[in-house]
C-alpha positions in Angstrom: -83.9 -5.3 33.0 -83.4 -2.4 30.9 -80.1 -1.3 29.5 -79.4 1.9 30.9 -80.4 1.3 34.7 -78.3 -1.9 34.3 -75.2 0.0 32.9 -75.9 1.8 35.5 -76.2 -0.5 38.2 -72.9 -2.4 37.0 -71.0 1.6 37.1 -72.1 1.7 40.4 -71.3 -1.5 41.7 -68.4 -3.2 39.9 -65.0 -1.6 41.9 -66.4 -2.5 45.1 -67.1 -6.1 43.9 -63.6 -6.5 42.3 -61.9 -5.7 45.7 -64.4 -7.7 47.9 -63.7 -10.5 45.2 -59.8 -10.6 45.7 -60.6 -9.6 49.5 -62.7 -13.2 49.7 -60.3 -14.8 47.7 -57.3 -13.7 49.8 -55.3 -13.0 46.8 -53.2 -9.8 45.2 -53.9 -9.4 41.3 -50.3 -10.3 40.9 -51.6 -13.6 41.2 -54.3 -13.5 38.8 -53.3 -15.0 35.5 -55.8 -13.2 33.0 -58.7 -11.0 33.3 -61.5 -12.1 31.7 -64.9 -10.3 30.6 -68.1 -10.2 28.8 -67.4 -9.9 25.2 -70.9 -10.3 24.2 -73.4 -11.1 22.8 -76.3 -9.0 25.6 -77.1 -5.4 26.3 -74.7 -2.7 25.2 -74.5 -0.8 27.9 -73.8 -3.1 30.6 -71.2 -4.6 28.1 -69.4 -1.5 27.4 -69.1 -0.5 30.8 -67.6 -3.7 31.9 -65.6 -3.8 29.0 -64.1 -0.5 30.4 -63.5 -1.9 33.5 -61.7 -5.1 32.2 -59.2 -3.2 29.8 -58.0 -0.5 32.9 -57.9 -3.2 35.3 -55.6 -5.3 32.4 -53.6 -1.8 32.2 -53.1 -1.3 35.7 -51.8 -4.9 36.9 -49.8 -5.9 33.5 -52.3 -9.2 32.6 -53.6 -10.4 29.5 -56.9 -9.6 28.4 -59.7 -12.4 27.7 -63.4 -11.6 25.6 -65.5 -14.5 26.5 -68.6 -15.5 24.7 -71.6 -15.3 27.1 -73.5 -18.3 25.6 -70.3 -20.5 25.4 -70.0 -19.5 29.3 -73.1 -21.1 30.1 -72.0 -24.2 28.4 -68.9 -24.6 30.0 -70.4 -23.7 33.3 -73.0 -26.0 32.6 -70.7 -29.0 31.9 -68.5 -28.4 34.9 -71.1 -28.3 37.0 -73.0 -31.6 36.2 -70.3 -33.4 34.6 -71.7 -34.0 31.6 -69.0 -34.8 29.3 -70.8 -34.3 25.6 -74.2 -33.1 25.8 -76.6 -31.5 23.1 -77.3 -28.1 25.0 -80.6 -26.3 24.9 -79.6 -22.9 25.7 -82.6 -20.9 26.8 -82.5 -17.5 28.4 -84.4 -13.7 27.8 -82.1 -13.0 25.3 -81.0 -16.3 23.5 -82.9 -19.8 22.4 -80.5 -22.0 20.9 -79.7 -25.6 20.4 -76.5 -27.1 20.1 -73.7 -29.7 20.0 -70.3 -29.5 19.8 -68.3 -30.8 16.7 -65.0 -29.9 15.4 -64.0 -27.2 17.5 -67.1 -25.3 17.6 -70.6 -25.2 19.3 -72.7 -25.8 16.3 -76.3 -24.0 16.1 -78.9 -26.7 15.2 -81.7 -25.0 16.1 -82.5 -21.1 17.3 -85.6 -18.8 17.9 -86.3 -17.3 14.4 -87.4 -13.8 16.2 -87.8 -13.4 20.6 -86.1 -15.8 23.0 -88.1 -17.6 25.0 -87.3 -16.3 28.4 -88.2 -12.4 26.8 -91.6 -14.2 25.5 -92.3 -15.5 29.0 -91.3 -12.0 31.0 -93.6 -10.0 28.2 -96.5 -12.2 28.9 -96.3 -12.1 32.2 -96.5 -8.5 32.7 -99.9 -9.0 30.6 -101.4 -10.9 33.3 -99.9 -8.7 35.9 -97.7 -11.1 37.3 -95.2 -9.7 39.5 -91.4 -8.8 38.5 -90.4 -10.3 42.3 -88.3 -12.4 41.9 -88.8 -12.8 38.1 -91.2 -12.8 35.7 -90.5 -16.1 34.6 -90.2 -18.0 38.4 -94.0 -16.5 38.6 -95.1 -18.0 35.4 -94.0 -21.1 36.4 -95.4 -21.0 40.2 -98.5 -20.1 38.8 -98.8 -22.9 36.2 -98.6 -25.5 39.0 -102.1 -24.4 39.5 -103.5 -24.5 36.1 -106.0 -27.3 35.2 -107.1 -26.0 31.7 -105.4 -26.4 29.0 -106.0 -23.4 26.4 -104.6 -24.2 22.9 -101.9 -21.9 21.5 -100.1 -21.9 17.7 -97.3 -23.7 18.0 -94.7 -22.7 15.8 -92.2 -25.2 15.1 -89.9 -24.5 11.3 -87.5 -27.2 11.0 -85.1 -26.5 13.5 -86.0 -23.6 14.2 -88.8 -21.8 16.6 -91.0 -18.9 16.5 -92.5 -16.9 19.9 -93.4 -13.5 18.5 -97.0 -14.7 17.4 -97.9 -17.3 20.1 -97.3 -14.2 22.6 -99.1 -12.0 20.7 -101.8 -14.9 20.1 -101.3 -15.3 23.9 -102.2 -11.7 24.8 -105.6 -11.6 22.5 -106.9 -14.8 24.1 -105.8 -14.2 28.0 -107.6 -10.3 26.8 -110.7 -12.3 25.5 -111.1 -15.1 27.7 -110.3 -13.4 31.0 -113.0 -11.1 30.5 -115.3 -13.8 29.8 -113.8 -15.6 33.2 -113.5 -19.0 30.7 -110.1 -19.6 32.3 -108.1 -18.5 35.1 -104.1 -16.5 35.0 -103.1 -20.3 36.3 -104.8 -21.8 33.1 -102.8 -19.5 30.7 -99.7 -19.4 32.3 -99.9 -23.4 32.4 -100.7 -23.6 28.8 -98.2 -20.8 27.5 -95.6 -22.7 29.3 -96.5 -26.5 27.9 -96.9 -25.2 24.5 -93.7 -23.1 24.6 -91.5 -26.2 26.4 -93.0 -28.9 24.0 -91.6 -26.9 21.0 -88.1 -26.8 22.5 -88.1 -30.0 23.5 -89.2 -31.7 20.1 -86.3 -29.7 18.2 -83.9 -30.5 21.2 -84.5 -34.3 20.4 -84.0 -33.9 16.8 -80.9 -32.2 17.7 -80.1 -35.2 19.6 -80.7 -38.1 17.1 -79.4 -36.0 14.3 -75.8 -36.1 16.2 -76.5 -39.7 18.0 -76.3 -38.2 21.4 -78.9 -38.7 24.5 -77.4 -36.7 27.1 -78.8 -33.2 27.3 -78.6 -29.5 29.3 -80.3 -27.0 29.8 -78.3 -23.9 30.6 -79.1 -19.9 30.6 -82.2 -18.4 32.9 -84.9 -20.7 31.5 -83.3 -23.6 32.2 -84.2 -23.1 36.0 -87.5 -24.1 35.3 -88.2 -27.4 37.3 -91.1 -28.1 34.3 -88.8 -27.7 31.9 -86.1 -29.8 33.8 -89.1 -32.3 33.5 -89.9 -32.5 30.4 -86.3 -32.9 29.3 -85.9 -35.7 31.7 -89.1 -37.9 30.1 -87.7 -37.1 26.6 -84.2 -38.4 27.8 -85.2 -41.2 29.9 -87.4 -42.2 26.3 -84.4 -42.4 24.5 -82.3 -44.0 27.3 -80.3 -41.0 27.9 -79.8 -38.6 30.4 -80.8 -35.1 31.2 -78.4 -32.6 33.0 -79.7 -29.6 34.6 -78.6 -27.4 37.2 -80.2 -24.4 39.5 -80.0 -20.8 39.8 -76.8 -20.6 41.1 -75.2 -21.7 37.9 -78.6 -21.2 35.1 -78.3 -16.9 35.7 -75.8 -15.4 34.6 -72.8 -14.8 36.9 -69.2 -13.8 37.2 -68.0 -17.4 37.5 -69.1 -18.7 34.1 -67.0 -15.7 32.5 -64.1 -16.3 34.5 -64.2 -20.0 34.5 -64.2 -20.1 30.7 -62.1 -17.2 30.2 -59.4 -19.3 32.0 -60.1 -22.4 29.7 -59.6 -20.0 26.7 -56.5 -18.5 28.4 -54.6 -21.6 28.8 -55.6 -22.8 25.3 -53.9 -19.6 23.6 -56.5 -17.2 24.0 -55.7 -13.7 24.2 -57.7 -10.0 23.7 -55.4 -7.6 22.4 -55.9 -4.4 23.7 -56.9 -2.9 20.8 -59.6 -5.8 20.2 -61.0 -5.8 23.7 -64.1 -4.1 22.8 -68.1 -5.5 23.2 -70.7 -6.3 20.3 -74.3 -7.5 20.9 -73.9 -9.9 18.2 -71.8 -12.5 19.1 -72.9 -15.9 18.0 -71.7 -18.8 19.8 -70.6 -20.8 16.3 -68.1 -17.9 16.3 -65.2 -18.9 18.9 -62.8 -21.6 18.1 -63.4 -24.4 21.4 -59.9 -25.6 20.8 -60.3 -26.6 24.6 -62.4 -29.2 23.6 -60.0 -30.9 20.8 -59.8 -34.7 20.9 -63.3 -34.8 23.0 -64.3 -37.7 20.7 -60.8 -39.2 20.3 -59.7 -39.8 24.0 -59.9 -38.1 27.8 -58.6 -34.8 27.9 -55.1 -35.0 29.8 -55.5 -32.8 32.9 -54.6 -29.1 33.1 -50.9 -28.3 33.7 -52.1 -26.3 37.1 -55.8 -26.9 38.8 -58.7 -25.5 37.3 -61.2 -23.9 39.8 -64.5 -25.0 39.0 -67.8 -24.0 41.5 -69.4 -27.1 43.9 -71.7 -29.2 42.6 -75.3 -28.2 43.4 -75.3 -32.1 44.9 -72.0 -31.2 47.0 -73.0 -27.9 48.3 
């Protein structure tokens, strides 16, 4: 996506959605208790002009404003939707590769891509093979690997906790340029082989992640995290350490409305509250940055239950 048609897109679109959403919902925003938007971190554009939105639409019906953290949202979304209750999460997504675990009121970083996410490193290569943009870059890498049977070694870039993509890709582009040419591999071999190489890297600093805090449940959450191989590979590595692996599909990996909302009205009813004057958007917004007070007393005993319900989406098993 590129910024300016998506800002674009979202100026287009977003008053017709807000009334079909309180039309489907058959409510009047004198119900509402908060409205809740994208504080960041993601493209600028996009951000301010739903930012816009969210502070005349706070003006206009009298409620209180809520900035959400997009990689939080994921999280949360994430959780309510499998029901795991602690997981180490690897967040992985065009814009974002992270790892983490909550502890003491925050979603701690353990582990992050040191320059591209993963999910941009994936889209980039596939437009070097000419892979189509329908549905997604990424979806075509990964129907196209099911038909690779060579494996063509990659650099794999693994610093501590920490992961590199920006050379494999660019590694990536001079072989598929040299060996293509040659016809010493196939698109299916590369795409197979990019994929293994990129998913073994997140998985072996996911696990570290995971003995490091003493914790075998994990999810995946954010665009990537669709990816049935990946799903897979998290699975064996969880099983292996008698654990569990949590993943869910596209409904709930892409981004949406729901994981704003839904977290927004975690925040809300934990204190949280955008001043006016604060309600602004930033591209760098790192998740180790917002106070999870929702979570306090996670490790000491079951959360009591919320004074009112809290919606939360079907899960995928349910639907």
């Amino acid at each position: 996506f590129l910024p300016k048609e998506t800002a674009e897109h979202h100026r287009k679109h977003i008053l017709r959605l807000v009334k079909e959403a309180l039309k489907e919902a058959k409510i009047q925003p004198d119900e509402l208790d908060c409205v809740c938007y994208t504080k960041g971190p993601g493209m600028g554009g996009p951000l301010r002009v739903c930012a816009v939105v969210a502070r005349m639409l706070s003006q206009m019906w009298k409620k209180p404003l809520v900035g959400v953290n997009h990689c939080v949202a994921h999280i949360e979304m994430g959780r309510i939707v499998t029901g795991a209750r602690d997981p180490v999460a690897l967040y992985v997504s065009g814009g974002n590769t992270q790892v983490i675990s909550y502890a003491q009121e925050r979603y701690r970083i353990f582990g992050e891509t040191i320059d591209i996410a993963v999910g941009n490193c994936l889209d980039r290569f596939a437009r070097i093979v000419k892979l189509s943009n329908d549905p997604s870059p990424g979806y075509n890498i990964e129907q196209a690997a099911k038909e690779g049977s060579r494996f063509v070694e990659l650099p794999y870039v693994v610093k501590g906790m920490d992961v590199s993509f920006a050379g494999i890709l660019s590694n990536a582009e001079e072989t598929a340029n040299r060996m293509l040419s040659k016809n010493e591999c196939t698109v299916a071999d590369l795409c197979f082989s990019l994929q293994e190489t990129l998913f073994a890297m997140l998985v072996e600093t996911t696990e570290r992640a995971m003995a490091h805090c003493g914790n075998n449940e994990v999810m995946a959450v954010g665009g990537v995290g669709c990816n049935k191989r990946l799903h897979q590979m998290l699975s064996t590595m969880a099983a292996e350490r008698g654990g569990k692996a949590y993943t869910t599909d596209d409904r709930y990996c892409i981004d949406n409305g729901a994981m704003i909302a839904y977290t927004g009205l975690l925040m809300f009813r934990h204190g949280h509250v955008t001043p006016l004057e604060e309600a602004t958007c930033t591209q760098r917004f790192r998740t180790d940055d917002v106070h999870v007070n929702w979570r306090a007393g996670d490790d000491l005993a079951p959360q009591p239950p919320p004074p009112q319900p809290v919606w939360a989406p079907q899960r995928p098993e349910n639907a």
